[in-house]
N, C-alpha and C positions, 0 to 999 in steps of 0.2 A: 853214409855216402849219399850226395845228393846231385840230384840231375841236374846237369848244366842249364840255368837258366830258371829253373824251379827254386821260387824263394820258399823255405823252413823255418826263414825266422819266427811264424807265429806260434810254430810247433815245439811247445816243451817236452824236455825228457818225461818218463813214464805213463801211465792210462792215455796220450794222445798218439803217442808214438807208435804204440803195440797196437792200436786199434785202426790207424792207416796202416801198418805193417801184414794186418790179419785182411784187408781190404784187398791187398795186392793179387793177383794171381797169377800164378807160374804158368810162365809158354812153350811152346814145344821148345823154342831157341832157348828155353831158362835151362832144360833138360837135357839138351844136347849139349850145351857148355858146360855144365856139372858133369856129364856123363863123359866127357872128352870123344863125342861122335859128331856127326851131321844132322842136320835136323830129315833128313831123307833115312834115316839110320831109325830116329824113333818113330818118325811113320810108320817103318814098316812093323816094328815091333809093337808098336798100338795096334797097328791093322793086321797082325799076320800074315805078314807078304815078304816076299822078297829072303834073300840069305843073310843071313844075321847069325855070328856064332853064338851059342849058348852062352859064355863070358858077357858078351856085348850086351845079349839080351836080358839077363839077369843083373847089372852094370844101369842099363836104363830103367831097369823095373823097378831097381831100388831107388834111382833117384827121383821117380814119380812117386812111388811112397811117399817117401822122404820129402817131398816139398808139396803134397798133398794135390796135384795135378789133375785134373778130370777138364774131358775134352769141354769144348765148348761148341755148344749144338749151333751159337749164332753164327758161327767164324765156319762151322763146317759145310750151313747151308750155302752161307756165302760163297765160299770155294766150289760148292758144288752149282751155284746158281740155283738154290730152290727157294720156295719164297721162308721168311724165318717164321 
């Protein structure tokens, strides 16, 4: 599947494919739509906050597993306003 606007044609099937593939990185919204939650849903379960059933939070943890997610310090200071 390719993003609208995004030309692929230079990109052949195998070793170029899987190594933009591996470049990618999963976002909380990657997590929240695997997970069938809100992205306010795995905040809180990243942060431990907020009510979150056990199901839901075991549900997001394996899809952070699962697509290898770790926060991103740039985007956190960003939101916090500290310098990166």
């Amino acid at each position: 599947m390719s993003s609208p606007g995004w030309d692929h044609s230079h990109l052949k099937e195998g070793a170029a494919t899987s190594k933009l593939q591996k470049s990618v990185r999963a976002t909380i919204r990657d997590i929240a739509e695997f997970s069938g939650v809100s992205t306010a849903t795995v905040s809180n379960v990243v942060n431990k906050k907020g009510k979150v059933s056990r199901a839901t939070g075991d549900r997001v943890k394996a899809a952070i597993r699962r697509m290898r997610w770790k926060p991103n310090k740039n985007a956190r200071n960003l939101a916090r306003n500290e310098p990166i």
